[in-house]
C-alpha positions in Angstrom: -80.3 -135.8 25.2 -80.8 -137.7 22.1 -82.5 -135.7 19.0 -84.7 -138.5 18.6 -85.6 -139.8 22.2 -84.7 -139.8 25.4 -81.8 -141.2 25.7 -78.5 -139.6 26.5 -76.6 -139.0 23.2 -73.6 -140.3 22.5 -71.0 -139.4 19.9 -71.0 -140.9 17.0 -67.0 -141.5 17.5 -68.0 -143.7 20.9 -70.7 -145.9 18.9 -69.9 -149.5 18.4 -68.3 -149.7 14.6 -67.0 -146.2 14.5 -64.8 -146.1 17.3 -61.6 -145.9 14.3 -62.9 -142.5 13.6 -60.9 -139.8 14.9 -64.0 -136.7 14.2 -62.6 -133.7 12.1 -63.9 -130.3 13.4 -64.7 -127.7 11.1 -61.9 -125.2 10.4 -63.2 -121.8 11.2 -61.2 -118.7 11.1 -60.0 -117.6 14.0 -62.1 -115.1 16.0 -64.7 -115.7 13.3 -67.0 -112.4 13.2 -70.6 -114.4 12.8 -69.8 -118.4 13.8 -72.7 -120.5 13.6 -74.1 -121.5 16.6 -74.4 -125.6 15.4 -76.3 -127.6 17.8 -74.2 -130.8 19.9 -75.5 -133.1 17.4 -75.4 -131.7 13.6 -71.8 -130.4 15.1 -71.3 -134.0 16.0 -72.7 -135.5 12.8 -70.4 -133.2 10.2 -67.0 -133.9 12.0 -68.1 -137.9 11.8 -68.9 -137.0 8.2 -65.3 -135.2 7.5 -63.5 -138.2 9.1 -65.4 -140.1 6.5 -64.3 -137.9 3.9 -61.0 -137.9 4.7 -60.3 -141.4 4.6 -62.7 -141.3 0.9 -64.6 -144.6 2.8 -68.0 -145.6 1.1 -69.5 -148.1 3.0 -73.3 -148.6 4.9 -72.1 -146.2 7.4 -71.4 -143.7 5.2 -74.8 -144.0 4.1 -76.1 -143.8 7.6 -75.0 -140.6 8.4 -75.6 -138.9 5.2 -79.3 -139.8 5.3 -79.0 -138.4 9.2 -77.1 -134.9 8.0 -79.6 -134.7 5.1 -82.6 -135.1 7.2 -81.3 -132.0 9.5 -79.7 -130.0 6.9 -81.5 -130.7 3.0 -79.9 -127.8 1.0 -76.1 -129.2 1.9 -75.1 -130.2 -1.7 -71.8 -131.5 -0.4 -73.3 -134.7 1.7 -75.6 -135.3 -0.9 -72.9 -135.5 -3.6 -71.3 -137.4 -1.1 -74.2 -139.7 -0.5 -74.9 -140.1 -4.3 -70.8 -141.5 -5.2 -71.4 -143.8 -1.9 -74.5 -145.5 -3.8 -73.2 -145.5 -7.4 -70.0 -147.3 -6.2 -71.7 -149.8 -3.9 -73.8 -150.6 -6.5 -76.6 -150.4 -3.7 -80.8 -150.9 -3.9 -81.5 -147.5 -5.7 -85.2 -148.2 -5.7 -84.9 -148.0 -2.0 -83.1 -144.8 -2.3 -86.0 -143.4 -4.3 -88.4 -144.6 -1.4 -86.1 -142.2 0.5 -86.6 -138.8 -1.3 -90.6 -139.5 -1.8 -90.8 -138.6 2.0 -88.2 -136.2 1.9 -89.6 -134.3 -0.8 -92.8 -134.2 0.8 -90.8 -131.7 3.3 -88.3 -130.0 0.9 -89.9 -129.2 -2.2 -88.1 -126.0 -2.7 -84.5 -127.8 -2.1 -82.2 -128.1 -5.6 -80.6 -130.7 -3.7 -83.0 -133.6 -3.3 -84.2 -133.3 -7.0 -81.1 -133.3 -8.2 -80.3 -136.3 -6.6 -83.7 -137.9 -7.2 -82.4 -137.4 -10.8 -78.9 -138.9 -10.8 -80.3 -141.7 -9.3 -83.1 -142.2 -12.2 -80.5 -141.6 -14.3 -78.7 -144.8 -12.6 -81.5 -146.6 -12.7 -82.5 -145.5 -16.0 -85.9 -145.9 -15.2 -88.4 -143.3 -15.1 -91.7 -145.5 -14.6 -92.3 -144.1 -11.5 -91.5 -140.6 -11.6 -94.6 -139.0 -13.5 -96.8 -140.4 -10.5 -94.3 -139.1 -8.0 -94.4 -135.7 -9.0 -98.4 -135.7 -9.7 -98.5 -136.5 -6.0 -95.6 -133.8 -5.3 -97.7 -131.2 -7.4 -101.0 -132.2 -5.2 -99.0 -130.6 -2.7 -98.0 -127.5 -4.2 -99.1 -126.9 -8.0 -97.1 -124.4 -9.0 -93.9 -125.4 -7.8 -91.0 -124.7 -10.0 -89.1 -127.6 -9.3 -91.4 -130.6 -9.4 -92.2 -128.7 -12.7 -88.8 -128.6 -14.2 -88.0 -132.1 -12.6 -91.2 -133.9 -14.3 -90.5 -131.5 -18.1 -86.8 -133.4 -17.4 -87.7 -137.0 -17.1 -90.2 -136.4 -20.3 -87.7 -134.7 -22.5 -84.7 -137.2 -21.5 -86.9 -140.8 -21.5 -89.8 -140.1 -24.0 -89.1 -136.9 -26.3 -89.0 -137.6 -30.1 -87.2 -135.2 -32.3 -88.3 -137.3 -35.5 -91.9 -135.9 -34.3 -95.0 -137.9 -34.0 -95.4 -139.9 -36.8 -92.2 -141.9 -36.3 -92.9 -142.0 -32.3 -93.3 -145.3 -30.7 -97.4 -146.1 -29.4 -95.1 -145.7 -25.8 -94.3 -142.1 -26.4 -97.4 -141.0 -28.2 -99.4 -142.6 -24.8 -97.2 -140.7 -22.1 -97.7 -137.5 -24.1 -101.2 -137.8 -25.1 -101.5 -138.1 -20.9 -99.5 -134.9 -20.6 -102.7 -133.0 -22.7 -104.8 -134.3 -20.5 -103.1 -134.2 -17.2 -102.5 -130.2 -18.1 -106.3 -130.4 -18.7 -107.3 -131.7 -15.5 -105.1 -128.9 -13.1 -106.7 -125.6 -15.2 -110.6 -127.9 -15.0 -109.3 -127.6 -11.3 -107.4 -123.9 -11.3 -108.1 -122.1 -15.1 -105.8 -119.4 -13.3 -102.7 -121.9 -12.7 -100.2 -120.4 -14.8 -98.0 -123.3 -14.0 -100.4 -125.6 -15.8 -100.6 -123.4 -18.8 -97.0 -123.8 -19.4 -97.2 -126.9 -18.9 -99.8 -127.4 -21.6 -97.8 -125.5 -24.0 -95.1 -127.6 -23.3 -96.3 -130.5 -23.9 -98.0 -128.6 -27.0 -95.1 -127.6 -28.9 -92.0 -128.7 -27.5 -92.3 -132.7 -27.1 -92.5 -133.0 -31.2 -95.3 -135.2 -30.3 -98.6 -132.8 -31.4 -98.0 -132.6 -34.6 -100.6 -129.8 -36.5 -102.0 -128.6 -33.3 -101.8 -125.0 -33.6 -105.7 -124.8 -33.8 -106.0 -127.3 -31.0 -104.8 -125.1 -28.7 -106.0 -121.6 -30.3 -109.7 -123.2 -30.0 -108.6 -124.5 -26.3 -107.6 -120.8 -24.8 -110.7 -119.4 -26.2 -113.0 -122.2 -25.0 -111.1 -121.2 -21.4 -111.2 -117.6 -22.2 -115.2 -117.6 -22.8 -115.5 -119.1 -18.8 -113.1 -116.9 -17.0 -111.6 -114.0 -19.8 -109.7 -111.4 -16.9 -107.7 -114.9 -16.2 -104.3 -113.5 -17.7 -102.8 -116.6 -18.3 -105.1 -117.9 -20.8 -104.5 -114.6 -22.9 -100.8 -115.2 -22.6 -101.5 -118.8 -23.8 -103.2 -117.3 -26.4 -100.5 -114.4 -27.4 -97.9 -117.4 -27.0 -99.5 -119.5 -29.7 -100.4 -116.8 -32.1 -96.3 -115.8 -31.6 -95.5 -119.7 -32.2 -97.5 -120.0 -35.2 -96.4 -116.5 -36.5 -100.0 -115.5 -36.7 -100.7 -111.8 -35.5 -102.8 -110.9 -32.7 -105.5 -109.9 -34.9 -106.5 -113.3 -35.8 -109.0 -113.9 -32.8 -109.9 -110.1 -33.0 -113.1 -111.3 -33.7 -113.7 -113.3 -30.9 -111.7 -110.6 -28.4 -114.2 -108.2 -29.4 -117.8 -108.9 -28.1 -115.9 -110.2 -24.8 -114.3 -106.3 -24.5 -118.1 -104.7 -25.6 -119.6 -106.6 -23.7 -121.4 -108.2 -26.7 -121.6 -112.3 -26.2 -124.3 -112.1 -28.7 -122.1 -110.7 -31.7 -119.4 -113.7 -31.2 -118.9 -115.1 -34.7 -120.3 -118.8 -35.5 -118.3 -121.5 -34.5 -116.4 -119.7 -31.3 -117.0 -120.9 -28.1 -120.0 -119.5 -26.6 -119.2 -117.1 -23.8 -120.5 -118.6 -20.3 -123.4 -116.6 -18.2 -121.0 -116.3 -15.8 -118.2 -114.8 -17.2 -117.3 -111.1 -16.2 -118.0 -108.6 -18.8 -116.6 -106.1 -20.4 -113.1 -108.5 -19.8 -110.7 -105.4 -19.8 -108.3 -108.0 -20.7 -109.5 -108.1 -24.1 -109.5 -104.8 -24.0 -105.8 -104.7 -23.6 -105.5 -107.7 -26.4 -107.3 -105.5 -29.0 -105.1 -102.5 -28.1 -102.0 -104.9 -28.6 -103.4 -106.4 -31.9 -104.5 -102.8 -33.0 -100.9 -101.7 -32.1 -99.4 -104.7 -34.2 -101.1 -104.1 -37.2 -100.1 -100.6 -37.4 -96.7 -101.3 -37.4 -97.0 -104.0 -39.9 -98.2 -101.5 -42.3 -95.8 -101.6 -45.3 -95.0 -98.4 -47.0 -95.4 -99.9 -50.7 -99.1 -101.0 -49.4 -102.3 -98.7 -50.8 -103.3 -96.3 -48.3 -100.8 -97.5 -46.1 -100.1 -94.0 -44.2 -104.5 -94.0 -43.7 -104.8 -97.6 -42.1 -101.5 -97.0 -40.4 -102.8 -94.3 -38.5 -105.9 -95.3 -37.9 -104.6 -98.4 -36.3 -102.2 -96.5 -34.6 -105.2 -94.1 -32.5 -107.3 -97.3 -32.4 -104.4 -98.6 -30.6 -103.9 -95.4 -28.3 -107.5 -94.9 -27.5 -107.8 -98.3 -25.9 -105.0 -98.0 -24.2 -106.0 -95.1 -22.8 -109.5 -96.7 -21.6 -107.8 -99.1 -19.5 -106.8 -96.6 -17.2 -110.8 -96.8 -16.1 -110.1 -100.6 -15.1 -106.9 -100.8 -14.1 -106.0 -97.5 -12.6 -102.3 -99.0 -10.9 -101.1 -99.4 -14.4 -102.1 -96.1 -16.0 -98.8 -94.9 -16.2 -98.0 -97.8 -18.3 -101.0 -97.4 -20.4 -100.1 -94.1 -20.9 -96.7 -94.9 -22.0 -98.4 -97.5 -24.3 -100.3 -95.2 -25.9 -97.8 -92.7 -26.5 -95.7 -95.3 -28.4 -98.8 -96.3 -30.0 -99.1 -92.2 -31.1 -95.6 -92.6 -32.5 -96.4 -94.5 -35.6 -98.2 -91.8 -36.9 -95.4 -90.2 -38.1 -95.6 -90.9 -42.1 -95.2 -93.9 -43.6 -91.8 -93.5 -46.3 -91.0 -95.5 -48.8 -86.4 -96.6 -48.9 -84.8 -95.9 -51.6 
């Protein structure tokens, strides 16, 4: 029977226009160990597509039974190669070809294969005005996908990214990233906890040489996240990652870590964020954020500094006693804790001055 209908099938060597095919079999080894049991009609299908091969032929049916093999068998990177010379050299519709992969990529999001062809063929077309809205729809399906994600950070870096930075960045590029900011903005208003989106965001940020000064920008963003949901881990990474970027140490936003770990909205310094009623306090992930920042400082302590052995080891226990107290929260990571503290312990050993 048919794999589509009813019908009896019939070889593709016995269809009218493809009778001049003589099919080429695979070439297993003899008394194989583990063949693959290949149904009749992908089995069918591949030897058509070898004949095809073998006599190099791009032509409409060449296309036609690519777009059959593909449609049973996704991840085979040879047919799509295949498939992807057959259009270039035809000089065929590739806009079509692009209508192809929005349904297939509806069903094989996790396939190398089809994005990689999806971008040799906007890379053909060298036009990328539809891909931002085919991968926001591809992302409505599943938002943290690495693919779509490394597919849509592609077509912005290869069609819109300004190394010149922003002030020399046509109104074009300025628009498509200023939308980035705020597409990132709607998928954490929708998930805070989609780390996917904070990546993207940082992205966008501080790689696309489109934000300019905007180091506050996103400090004030994370904690303005941070005071609605602060155990969501990937805003504190967001936050570690920009404090890294800018070369600013952890201690910076000690201030506003603190009455979030105590417990304390009322003792957040003026012009922070103001903590939400619903937020879950003590966040023993500022707990760990003040032991990191404690930790830092200690071993930023310079030798030639006054009192630098005093404040180095008083950072140092602050460090180990807080590490220590997240054992209470998070008692699958003590062990790590432990080790954290004990690492912490070891920069109590005195501070000397090189020669």
């Amino acid at each position: 029977m048919s794999p589509i209908g009813s019908e009896p099938y019939v070889l593709w060597s016995k269809r009218p226009g493809w009778e001049d095919l003589e099919p080429v079999p695979q070439n297993d080894a003899p008394d194989s160990l583990v063949p693959i049991a290949y149904d009749e009609f992908y089995r069918d299908a591949m030897d058509t597509f070898r004949a095809i091969v073998a006599k190099q032929e791009r032509s409409e049916r060449t296309l036609e039974i690519t777009k059959l093999i593909i449609q049973m068998n996704p991840g085979h990177y040879t047919v799509w190669k295949y498939r992807a010379d057959t259009l270039l050299q035809m000089q065929t519709n590739l806009s079509a070809e692009l209508d192809l992969l929005d349904q297939l990529v509806k069903h094989h999001l996790k396939s190398y294969q089809v994005w990689q062809h999806r971008r040799t063929i906007v890379l053909a077309l060298d036009d990328p005005s539809r891909e931002l809205d085919f991968t926001a729809k591809a992302l409505a399906l599943d938002a943290k996908n690495y693919h779509t994600w490394a597919y849509r950070q592609w077509v912005l870096l290869h069609f819109w990214s300004s190394a010149a930075g922003a002030r020399s960045a046509s109104e074009e590029q300025r628009t498509v990233w200023d939308g980035e900011l705020a597409y990132a903005d709607k998928l954490l208003e929708e998930d805070l906890r989609n780390n996917s989106a904070w990546n993207h965001r940082f992205f966008v940020a501080f790689e696309s040489g489109m934000g300019g000064d905007c180091g506050d920008r996103e400090i004030r963003y994370a904690k303005e996240k941070l005071a609605i949901s602060p155990n969501n881990p990937s805003a504190w990474n967001y936050l570690r990652g920009t404090l890294k970027r800018l070369q600013r140490p952890l201690s910076t936003c000690s201030a506003f870590a603190k009455p979030l770990a105590l417990n304390t909205p009322a003792d957040l310094p003026a012009g922070e964020p103001p903590i939400s009623d619903k937020a879950e306090l003590p966040a023993w992930l500022a707990i760990e954020y003040l032991a990191d920042a404690a930790a830092e400082d200690a071993a930023a302590v310079k030798a030639s500094e006054a009192d630098a052995e005093q404040r180095r080891s008083d950072k140092a226990k602050e460090a180990a006693d807080l590490f220590r107290s997240l054992e209470e929260f998070d008692p699958i990571r003590r062990f790590y804790y432990e080790f954290c503290a004990k690492r912490a312990e070891s920069l109590l050993t005195p501070v000397t001055v090189c020669a």
